[in-house]
C-alpha positions as CSV (number, residue, x, y, z in Angstrom):
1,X,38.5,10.8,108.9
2,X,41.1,13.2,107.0
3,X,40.5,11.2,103.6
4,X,36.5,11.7,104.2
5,X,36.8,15.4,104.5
6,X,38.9,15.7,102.0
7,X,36.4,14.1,99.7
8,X,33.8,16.1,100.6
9,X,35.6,19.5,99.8
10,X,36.0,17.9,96.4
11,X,32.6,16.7,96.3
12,X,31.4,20.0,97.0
13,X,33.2,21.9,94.0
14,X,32.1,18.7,91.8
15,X,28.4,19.7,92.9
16,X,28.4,23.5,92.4
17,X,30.2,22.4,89.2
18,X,26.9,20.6,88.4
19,X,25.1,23.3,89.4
20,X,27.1,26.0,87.1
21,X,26.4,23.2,83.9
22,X,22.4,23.5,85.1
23,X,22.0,26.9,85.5
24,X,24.6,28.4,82.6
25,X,23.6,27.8,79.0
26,X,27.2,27.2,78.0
27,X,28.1,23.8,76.6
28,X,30.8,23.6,79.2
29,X,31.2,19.8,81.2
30,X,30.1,20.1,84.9
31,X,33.6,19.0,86.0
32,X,35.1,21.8,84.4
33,X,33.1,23.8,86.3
34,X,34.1,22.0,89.6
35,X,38.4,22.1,88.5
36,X,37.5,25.6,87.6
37,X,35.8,26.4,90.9
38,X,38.6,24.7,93.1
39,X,41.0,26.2,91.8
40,X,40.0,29.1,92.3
41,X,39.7,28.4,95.6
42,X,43.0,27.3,96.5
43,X,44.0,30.6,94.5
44,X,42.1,32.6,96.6
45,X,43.5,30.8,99.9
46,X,39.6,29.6,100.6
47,X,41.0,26.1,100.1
48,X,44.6,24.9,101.7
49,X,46.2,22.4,99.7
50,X,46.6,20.6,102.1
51,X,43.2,20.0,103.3
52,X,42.6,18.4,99.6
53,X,46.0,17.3,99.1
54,X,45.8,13.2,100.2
55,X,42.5,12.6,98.8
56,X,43.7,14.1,95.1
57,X,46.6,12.4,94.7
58,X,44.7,9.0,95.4
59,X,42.2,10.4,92.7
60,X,45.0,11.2,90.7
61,X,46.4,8.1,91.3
62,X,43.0,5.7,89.8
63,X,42.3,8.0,87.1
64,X,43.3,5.8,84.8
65,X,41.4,3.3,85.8
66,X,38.2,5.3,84.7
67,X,39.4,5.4,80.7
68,X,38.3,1.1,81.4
69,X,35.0,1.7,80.4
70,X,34.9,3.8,77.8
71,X,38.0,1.5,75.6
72,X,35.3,-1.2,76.3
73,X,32.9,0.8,74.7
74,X,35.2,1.5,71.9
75,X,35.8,-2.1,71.4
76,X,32.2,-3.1,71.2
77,X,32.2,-0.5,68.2
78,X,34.9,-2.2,66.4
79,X,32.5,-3.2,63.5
80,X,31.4,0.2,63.1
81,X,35.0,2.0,63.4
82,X,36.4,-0.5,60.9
83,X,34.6,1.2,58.6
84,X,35.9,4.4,59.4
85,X,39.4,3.7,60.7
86,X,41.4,5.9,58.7
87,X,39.3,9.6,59.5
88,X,39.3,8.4,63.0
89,X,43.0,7.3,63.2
90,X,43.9,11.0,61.5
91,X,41.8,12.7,63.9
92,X,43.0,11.2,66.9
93,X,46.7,12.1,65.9
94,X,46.2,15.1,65.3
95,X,44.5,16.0,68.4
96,X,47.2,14.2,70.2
97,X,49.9,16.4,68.9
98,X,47.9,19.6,69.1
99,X,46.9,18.7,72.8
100,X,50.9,17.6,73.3
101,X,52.2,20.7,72.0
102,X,49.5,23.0,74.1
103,X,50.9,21.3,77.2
104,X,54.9,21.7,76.3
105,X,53.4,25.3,75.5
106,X,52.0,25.6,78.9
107,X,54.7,23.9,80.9
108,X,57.3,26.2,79.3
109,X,55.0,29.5,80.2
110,X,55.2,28.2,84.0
111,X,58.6,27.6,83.9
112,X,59.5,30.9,82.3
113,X,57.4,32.8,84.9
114,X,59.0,31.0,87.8
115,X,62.2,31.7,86.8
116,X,61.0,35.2,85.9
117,X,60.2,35.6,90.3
118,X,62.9,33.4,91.1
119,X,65.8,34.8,88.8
């Protein structure tokens, strides 16, 4: 019974997230909306982390099991990326450096700031 109400509080911050992407005109993904919305919540002590804590780690835990669809998709593309592999392959390197040096960015902000409080 812990796990299903532990869903549910994540459910509900995935719904208002859907509702945020409905109402706002902002080209923002609902989930965003929802991460944004529960964290928030556990910032503002509405949410314990432990009453989301089990059921987020299993999340956590299968999330890479959702990327098996979309490299499916990609592969029933393949005729139409092989025309295009080199702009894609570019792209894609880029953005993974630029997203792997925004989160060694952010990971040495956090650790500066804890030991900022803790030093």
């Amino acid at each position: 019974m812990k796990y299903v109400s532990q869903f549910l509080r994540i459910l509900v911050f995935c719904w208002l997230g859907e509702v945020l992407h409905a109402l706002l005109p902002v080209p923002v993904p609902a989930s965003i909306y929802g991460l944004a919305l529960l964290l928030g919540a556990l910032k503002a002590g509405l949410v314990r982390l432990e009453q989301v804590r089990e059921a987020a780690g299993f999340l956590i835990a299968v999330f890479p099991l959702l990327f098996v669809p979309g490299a499916v998709g990609i592969m029933e593309l393949g005729e139409l990326l092989a025309g295009i592999w080199l702009p894609v392959l570019l792209a894609v390197s880029l953005v993974t450096v630029l997203v792997m040096a925004a989160a060694g960015w952010a990971a040495q902000a956090v650790i500066r700031r804890k030991g900022a409080r803790h030093g």
